[in-house]
N, C-alpha and C positions, 0 to 999 in steps of 0.2 A: 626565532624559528617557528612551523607551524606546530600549533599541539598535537598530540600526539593523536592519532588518528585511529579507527577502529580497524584498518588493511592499511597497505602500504599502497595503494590504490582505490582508493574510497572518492563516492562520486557527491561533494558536498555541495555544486554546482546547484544553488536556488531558482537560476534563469533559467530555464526551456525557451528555445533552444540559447544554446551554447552562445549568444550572439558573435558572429565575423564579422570585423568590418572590413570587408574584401575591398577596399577603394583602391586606387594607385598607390596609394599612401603607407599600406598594410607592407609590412616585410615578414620573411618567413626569415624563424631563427632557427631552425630546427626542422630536419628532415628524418622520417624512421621511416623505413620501408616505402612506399608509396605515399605516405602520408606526411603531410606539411603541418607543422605547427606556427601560428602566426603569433606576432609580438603582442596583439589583440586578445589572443586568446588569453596570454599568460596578466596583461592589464586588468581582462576585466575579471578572471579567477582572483587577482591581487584585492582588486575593491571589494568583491563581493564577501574576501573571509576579511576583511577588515571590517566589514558592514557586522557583519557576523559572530566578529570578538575571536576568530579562530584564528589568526596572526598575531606575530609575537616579533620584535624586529632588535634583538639582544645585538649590542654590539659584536662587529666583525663575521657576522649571520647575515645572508643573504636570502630574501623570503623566496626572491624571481629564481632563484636556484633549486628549492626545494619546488617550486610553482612549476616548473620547468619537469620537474622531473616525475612528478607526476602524470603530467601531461605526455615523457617519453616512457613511462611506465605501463599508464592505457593503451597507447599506441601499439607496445609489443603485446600485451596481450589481447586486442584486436586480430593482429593479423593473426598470431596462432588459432583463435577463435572463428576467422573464415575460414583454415586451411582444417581446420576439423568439424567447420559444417555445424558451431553451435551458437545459441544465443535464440532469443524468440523470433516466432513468425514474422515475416511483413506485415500480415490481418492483424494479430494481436497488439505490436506497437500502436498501428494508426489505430484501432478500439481503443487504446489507453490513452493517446493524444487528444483523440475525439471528444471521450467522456472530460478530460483535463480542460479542452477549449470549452465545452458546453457550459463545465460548471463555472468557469472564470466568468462565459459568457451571460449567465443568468445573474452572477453576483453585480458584475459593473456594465452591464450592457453592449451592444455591439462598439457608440461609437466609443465609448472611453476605454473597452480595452484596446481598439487600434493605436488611439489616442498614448497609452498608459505603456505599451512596447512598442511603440512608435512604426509599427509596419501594419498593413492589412492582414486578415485574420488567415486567409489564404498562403500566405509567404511564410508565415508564424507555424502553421501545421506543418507545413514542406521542410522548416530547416529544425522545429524540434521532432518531426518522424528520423532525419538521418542523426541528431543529436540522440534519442533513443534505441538507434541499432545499434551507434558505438556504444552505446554506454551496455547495451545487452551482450554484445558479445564479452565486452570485459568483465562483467559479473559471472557469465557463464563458466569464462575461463578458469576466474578466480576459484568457481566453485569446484570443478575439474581438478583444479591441485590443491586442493586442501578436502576433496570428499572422505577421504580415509584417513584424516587425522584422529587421534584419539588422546587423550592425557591419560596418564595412572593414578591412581592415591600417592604413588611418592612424588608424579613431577608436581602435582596440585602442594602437596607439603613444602616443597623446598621455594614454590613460587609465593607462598604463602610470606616467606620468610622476607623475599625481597619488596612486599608491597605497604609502597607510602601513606595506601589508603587508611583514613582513620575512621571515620562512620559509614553504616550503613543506614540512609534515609530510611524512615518509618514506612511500612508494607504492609499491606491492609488484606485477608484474603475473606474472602465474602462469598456468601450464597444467597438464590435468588428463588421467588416461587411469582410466577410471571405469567398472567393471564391474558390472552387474544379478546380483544373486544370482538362483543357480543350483539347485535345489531343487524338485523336483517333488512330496516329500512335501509343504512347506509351500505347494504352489498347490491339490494334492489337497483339502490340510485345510479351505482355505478354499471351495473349491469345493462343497466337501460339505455345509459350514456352510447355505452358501447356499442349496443345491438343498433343504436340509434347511427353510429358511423360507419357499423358495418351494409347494411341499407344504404348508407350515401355513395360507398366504396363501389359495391354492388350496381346502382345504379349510375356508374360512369366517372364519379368524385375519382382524383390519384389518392391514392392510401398514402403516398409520401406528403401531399400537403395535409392531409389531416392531423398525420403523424407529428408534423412541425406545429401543427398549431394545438393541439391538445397533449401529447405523451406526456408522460412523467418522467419516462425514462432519457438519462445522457444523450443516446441516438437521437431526439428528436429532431435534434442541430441539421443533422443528415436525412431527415425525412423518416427517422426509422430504421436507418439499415445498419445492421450490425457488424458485416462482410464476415468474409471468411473466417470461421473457428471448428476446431476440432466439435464432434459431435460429443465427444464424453464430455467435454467441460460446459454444457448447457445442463440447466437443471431440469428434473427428470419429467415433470408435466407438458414443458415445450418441445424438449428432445422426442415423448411421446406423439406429439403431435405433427411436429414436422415429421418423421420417418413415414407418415402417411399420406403426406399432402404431396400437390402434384405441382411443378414451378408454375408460379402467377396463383396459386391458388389462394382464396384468406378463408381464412380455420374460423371456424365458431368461438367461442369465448375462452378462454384457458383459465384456470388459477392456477397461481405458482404461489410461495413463499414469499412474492415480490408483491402481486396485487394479482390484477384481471389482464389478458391481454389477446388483442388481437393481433397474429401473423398472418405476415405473406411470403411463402416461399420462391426467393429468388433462384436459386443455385445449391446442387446437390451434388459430391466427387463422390460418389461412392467408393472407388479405388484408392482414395485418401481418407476418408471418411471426415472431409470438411462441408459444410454446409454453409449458407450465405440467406439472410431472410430480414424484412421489415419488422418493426411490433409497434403497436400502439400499446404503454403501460398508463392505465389507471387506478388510484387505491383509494378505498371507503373514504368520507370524511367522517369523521365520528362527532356524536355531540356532547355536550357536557354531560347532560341524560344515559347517554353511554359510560361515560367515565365513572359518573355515578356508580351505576350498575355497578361495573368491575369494582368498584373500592368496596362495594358493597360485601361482595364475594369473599374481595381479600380481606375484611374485615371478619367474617365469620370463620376463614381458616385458622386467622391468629388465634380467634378466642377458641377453637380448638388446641392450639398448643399451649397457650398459656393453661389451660386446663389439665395439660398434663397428658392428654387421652393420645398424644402423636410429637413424635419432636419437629422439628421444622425440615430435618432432612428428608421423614417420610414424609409429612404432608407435601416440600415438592416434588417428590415421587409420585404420590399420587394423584397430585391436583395441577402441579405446574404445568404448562403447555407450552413452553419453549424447549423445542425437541434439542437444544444444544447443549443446553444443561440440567434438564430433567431425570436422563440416564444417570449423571452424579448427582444425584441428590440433589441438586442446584446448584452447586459448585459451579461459582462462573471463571473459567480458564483465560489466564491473559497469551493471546496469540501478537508476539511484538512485529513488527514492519519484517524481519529478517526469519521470520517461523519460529519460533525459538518460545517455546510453551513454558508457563508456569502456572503455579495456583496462586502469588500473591502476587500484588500493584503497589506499586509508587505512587502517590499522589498525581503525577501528572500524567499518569496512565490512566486514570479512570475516567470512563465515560463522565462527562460534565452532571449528568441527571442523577451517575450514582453515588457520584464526589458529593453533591449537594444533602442527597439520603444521610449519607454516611458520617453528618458533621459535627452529627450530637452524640453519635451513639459511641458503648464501649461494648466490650467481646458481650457477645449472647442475649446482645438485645436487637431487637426487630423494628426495623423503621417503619415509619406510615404509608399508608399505599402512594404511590405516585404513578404518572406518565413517565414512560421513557421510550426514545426512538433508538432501534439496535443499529449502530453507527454504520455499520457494511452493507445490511438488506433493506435500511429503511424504513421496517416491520413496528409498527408500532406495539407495546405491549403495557400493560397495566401491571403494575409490581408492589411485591414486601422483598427487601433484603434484613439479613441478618449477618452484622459483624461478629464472623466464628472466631479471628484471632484478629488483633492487633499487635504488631514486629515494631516495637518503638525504635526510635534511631539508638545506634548502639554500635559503640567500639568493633570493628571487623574481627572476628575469632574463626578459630577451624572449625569447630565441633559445631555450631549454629547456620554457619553462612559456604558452608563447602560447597554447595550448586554454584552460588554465585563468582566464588574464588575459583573453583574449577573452571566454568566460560570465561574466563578473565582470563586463566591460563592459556587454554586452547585458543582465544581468539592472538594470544603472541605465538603460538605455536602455527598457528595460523599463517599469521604475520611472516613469519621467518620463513616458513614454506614457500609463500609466492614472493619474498626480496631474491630467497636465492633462486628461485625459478625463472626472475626479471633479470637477476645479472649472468646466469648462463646463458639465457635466450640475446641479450645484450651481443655478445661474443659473437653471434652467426648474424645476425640481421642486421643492415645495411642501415647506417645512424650519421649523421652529418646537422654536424651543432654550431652557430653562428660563434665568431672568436668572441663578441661581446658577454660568452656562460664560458670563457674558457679558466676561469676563475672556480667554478663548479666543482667542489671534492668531486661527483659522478663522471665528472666530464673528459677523457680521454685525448688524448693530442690528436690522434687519429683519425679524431670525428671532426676536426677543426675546420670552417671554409673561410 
């Protein structure tokens, strides 16, 4: 069977897109709503959780069944999903495809990723943009009937009772006092860069070749162009900038939290309040001379704590300069893929630069400054961390690990909200199953062709 999954719809699918292989050849085993499942589909979802170690094939278990039914599971919560109008934008899927092909594209280059998913890069955007609507709308959905779930202390207690788990892996919860390099040659340098492209721009240059051949940022694949997105989800120095500019206009220099950048305003809805615009991002290079410096810095804090005169919490109150975790005292917050906040890490959650800090040290001691790059913004910063606790691995109990046993709970409670949301919605929606799943426990006489 497959193991057990974190939804009863979970999209473990590592290929973008989905590959079809739509030839003469391809058969449809499975029809739900308007939508055709092919024998393809369910082949190459079979290889890739084999690839994967998420298949398990017990005697008198069928995996193409359960493969199968995943696939008729998405399916239904798709269509509820269009007839309620939810799931992400068209602009924000292809921003997320965009940036996905950029970075593939910088790691192995144009020809060997055509080369490496055997299509051109062009066709590969097109079929994973509709492989990311399905998959949006079914996440949508799913969030839709399980938003007001909640657990109590007794259902957490009695679930407590039935679980086989026996450790909890070692959890690290760490604080940080984290310094911006400090460098006005390297702000100069790039500034200059800039003003120096915006002059080309100005004098007749297209801002979208420029953009492809210098940005920093994903967009550059695209010349720069970001398309359409909501105006609140830009950050607040660019959002300031474009609300003033006029279309075709490019802005003078910006700083963001990202680096330096020049826009160019394409497209303005004000009655949606969606915006559309080019950037050129560039950010400092710093030099060892720099890093210097900052250890420098961070070296004079410590020997203020160690002195006793400040604990480590205040000193990153007052001196830290990472606005994300400055306000806690330095407490660096693990934000996991799914939102779902905590104060400690797993080993395989930690940023690579802070796992490495953290390899010597035991609770309440302070590591040596280092480089680390903040894995979402890029931002480079100069750091001490101090491990405040260390959670060795340890027998699962209530009284210690209840956060943990609670989402474990809620995520079957979860679970069982969208199976039975899938088998009443089952009932009214129009399902026709090849006789070759007609072996399927899910499978209905009914749906038989």
């Amino acid at each position: 069977m497959i193991k057990k999954l974190a939804a009863i719809v979970i999209f473990i699918f590592t290929i973008l897109p989905l590959a079809k292989a739509q030839t003469s050849l391809d058969k449809v085993v499975a029809i739900v709503g308007n939508e055709a499942i092919l024998e393809s589909d369910i082949d190459l979802l079979y290889r890739d959780m084999q690839i994967q170690g998420k298949l398990e094939n017990p005697e008198g278990e069928n995996p193409r069944c359960q493969i199968l039914k995943i696939f008729r599971d998405q399916k239904l919560l798709v269509a509820q999903a269009k007839l309620d109008s939810l799931g992400q934008s068209d602009d924000n899927i292809q921003n997320s495809v965009d940036m996905e092909i950029a970075r593939l594209v910088a790691h192995l280059g144009k020809e060997r990723f055509e080369a490496y998913f055997k299509k051109p890069i062009e066709l590969y955007r097109e079929e994973s943009i509709e492989f990311m609507k399905e998959q949006s709308f079914a996440q949508s959905m799913q969030a839709t009937i399980v938003q007001k779930i909640k657990v109590t202390p007794n259902e957490v207690g009695k679930y407590f009772k039935t679980l086989t788990l026996t450790n909890i892996p070692d959890q690290y919860i760490i604080y940080e006092i984290a310094l911006k390099p400090d460098s006005e040659k390297a702000i100069l340098d790039v500034k200059e860069k800039l003003l120096g492209l915006r002059r080309r721009i100005l004098d007749g240059e297209k801002f979208q070749t420029l953009a492809a051949l210098y940005s920093e940022h994903e967009s550059a694949i695209r010349g720069g162009e970001i398309g359409l997105m909501p105006m609140d989800g830009i950050v607040t120095p660019i959002r300031s900038a474009l609300i003033n500019m006029r279309v075709g206009q490019v802005s003078k220099i910006i700083e963001s939290e990202y680096g330096f950048h020049l826009l160019q305003l394409l497209e303005k809805q004000d009655e949606t309040a969606l915006i559309n615009f080019r950037q050129i991002l560039l950010k400092p290079k710093y030099s060892l001379e720099d890093q210097e410096a900052g250890f420098v810095r961070l070296d004079s804090i410590v020997k203020k704590i160690e002195a006793d005169s400040l604990t480590f919490e205040e000193a990153a109150l007052a001196y830290s300069e990472n606005e994300k975790t400055r306000a806690g005292s330095g407490l660096i917050v693990n934000i996991n893929e799914s939102g779902e906040i905590s104060t400690s890490f797993y080993k395989d959650e930690l940023n690579p630069d802070e796992a490495r800090a953290l390899e010597y040290l035991g609770p309440g001691e302070i590591s040596r400054p280092y480089a680390s790059t903040d894995v979402r913004s890029g931002k480079l910063f100069y750091k001490v961390i101090m491990l405040k606790e260390f959670i060795p691995t340890h027998p699962v109990n209530l009284k210690d690990d209840f956060g943990y046993i609670s989402e474990r709970c809620k995520r079957v409670k979860q679970n069982e909200a969208i199976e039975a949301w899938v088998s009443k919605k089952a009932e009214t929606e129009y399902i026709r199953i090849s006789e070759k799943y007609k072996e399927c426990p899910f499978v209905q006489a009914a749906w038989l062709f």
